[in-house]
C-alpha positions in Angstrom: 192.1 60.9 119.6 191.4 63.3 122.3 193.9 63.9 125.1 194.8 66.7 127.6 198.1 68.5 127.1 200.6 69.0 129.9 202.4 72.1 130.7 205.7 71.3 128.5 203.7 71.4 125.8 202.2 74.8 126.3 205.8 76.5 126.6 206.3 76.1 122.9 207.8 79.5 121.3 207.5 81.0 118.1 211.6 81.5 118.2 211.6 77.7 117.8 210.3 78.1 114.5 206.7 76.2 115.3 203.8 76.8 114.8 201.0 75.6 117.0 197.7 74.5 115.3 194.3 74.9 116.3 191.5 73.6 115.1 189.2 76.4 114.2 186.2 74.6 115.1 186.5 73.0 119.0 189.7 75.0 119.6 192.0 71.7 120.2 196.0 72.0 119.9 197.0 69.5 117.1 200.1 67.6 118.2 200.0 65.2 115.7 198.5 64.6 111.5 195.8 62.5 113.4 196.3 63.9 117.1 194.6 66.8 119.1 194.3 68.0 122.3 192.2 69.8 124.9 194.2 72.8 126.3 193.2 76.2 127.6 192.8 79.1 124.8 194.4 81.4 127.2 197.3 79.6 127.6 198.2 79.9 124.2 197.4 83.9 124.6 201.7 85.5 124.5 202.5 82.9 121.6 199.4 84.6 119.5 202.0 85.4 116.5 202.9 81.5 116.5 199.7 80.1 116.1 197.9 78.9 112.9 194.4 77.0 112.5 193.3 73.9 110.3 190.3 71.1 111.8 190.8 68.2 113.4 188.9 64.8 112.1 186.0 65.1 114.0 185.6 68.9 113.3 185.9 68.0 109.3 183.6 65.1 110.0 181.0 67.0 111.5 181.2 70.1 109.3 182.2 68.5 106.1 181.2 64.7 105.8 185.0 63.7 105.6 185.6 60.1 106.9 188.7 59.4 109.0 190.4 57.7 105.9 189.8 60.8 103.6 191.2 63.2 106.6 193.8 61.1 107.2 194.9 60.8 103.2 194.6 64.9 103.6 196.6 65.7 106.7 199.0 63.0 106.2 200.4 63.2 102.1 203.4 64.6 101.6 204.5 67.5 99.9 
């Protein structure tokens, strides 16, 4: 699911002890296992120290032949 982020969203701080994830392929902030959405590299620019990477489902679909059921077994086990 692709969705556009508000402003609230962007104000996330590393002191919170988040990180944001973006998906190293189309650059989408992930706010959920399943979740991701469009927002503005630059935005993200002073939190550079709080920001990690992984793909998003259609990023490991297209680059890796995962299916949405083997992404979602992936991003959504427990540790």
């Amino acid at each position: 699911m692709v969705t556009h982020v508000s402003a609230p969203l962007a104000d996330r701080r590393a002191d919170t002890g988040e990180f944001l994830i973006v998906c190293c392929g189309c650059k989408r902030l992930r706010v959920g296992p399943m979740e991701f959405v469009v927002m503005d590299p630059y935005e993200l620019w002073d939190k550079r120290d709080s920001i990690s990477h992984t793909l998003c489902p259609e990023c490991a679909a297209l680059h890796y032949g995962f299916s949405k059921k083997h992404y979602a077994d992936i991003a959504c086990r427990k540790s």
